[in-house]
C-alpha positions in Angstrom: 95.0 106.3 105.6 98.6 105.6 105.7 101.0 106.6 102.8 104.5 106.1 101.5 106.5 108.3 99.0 109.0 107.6 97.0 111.1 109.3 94.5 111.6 108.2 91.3 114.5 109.7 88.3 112.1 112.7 87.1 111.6 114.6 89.3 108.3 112.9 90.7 107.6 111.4 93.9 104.8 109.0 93.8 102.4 108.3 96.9 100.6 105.1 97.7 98.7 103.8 100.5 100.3 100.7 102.3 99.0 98.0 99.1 100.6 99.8 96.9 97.9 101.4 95.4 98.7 105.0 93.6 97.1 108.2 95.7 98.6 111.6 93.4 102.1 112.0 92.8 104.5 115.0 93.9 106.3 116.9 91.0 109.0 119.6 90.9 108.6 122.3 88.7 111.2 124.6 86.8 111.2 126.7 90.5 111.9 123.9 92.5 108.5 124.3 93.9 106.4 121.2 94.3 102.7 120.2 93.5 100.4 117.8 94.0 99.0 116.5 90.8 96.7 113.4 90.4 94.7 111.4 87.9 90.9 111.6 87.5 90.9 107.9 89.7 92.8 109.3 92.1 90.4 112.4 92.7 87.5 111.5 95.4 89.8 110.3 97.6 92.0 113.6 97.7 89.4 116.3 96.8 90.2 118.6 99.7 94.1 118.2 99.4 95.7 121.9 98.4 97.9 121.2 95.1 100.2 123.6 95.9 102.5 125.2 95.3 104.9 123.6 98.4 108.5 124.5 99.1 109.4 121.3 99.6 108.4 117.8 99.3 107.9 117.3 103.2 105.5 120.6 103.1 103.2 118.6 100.1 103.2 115.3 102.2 102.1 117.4 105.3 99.0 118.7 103.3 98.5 115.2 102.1 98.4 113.7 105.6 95.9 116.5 106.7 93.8 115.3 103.8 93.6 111.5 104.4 94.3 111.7 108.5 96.9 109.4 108.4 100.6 109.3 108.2 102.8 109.9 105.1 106.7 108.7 105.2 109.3 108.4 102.7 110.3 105.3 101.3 113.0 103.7 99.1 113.2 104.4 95.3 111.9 101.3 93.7 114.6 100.2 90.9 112.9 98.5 88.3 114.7 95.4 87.1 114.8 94.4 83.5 113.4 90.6 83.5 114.2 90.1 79.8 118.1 90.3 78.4 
């Protein structure tokens, strides 16, 4: 499965496949190390990823392609818009 990560304003990258769908997220801890964390709907389909802990963002997205044999890229930040004045 193909995936796409993009950063967000703390400190979290989030991961989802190519509908937009959340996988797990990437966070940086106090260490600046990184870890895979995800919800319990996210679980069966990443139950053999490592969580971590990664020394960078690319080594996380690495384990995370191992995981669900497909490719995982960086995308754009999505800026939310406020639709209401």
């Amino acid at each position: 499965m193909d995936t796409t990560v993009r950063p967000n304003l703390s400190n979290r990258w989030g991961v989802t496949d190519l509908l937009e769908r959340s996988i797990c997220s990437i966070v940086r801890d106090p260490n600046d190390q990184f870890w895979i964390v995800m919800t319990a709907d996210e679980l069966p389909q990443m139950n053999d990823v490592r969580r971590g802990p990664f020394k960078t963002v690319e080594g996380a997205m690495t384990d995370i392609e191992k995981n669900l044999n497909g490719s995982c890229r960086h995308g754009t930040a999505i800026r939310l818009i406020d639709a209401f004045p």
